[in-house]
N, C-alpha and C positions, 0 to 999 in steps of 0.2 A: 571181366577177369577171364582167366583158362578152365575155368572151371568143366565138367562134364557136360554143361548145355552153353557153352560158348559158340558153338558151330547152331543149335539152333535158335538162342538167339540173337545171332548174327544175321541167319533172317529176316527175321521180322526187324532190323535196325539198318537196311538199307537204304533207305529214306527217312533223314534225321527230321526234312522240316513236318514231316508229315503224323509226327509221334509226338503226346501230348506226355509232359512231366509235370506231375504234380513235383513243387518246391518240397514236399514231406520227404520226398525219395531222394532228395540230393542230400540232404539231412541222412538218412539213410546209410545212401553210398557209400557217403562221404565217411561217417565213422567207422562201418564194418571195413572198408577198405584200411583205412589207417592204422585200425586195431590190428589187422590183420595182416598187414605189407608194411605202408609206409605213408607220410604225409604227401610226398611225393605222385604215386602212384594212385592217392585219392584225390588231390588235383587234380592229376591228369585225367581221371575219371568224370570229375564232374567239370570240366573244360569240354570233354567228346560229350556230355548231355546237354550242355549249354548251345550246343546246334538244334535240339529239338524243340518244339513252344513250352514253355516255362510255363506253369500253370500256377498262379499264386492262390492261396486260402480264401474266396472269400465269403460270406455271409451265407451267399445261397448254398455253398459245396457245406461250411459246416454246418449248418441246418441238415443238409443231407445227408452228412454222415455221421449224426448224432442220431436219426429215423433208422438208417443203416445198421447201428452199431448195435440196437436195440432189437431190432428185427432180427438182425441177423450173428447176434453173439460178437460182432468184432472189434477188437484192438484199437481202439484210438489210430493210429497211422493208417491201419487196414480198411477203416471205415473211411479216411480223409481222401485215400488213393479211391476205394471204391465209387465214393461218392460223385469224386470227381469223372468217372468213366462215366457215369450216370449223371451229372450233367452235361456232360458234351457228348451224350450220343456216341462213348467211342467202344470199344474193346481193349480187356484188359490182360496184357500176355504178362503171363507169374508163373514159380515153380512156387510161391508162397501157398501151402495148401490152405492155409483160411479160408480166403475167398474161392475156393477151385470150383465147388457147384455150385457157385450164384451164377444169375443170367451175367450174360455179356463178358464172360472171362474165359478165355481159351489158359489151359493149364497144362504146364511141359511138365511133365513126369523128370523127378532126380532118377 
């Protein structure tokens, strides 16, 4: 969206195949967009994340963000996204503050 951190990140979204999505986030996208704009506009959203690897739910991520969620106080989704950074070794760019000081999550300031 245009929002106030579109330009940063649009950074970090240079390289679509290189960016992992958990499937929770296009759930996500997908409704706040719609709610918020249009059905249209959240299509086309989750069509531009459909370039990145899809990362689907399984066994070992919800185990881990069940450990997560308990450790660390989070959200059902929050834990699903985290989890998944946490099994594939990646980093997780959010303005979502939940997770802003756990390891492995760089956090853009609203």
């Amino acid at each position: 969206m245009d929002g106030p951190l579109a330009g940063t990140y649009a950074q970090h979204l240079k390289h679509p195949n290189g960016i992992l999505t958990p499937t929770i986030v296009l759930y996500e996208v997908y409704q706040v967009i719609k709610r918020q704009r249009s059905e249209e506009e959240a299509l086309t959203a989750v069509a531009q994340m459909g370039k990145t690897q899809l990362v689907p739910l399984t066994d070992t991520i919800a185990l881990t963000a069940a450990d997560a969620s308990l450790t660390y106080q989070l959200a059902m989704a929050d834990a699903m996204i985290y989890a998944t950074t946490l099994t594939h070794r990646a980093r997780l760019v959010t303005s979502d503050t939940d997770p802003a000081s756990l390891p492995r999550v760089l956090s853009l300031k609203k």
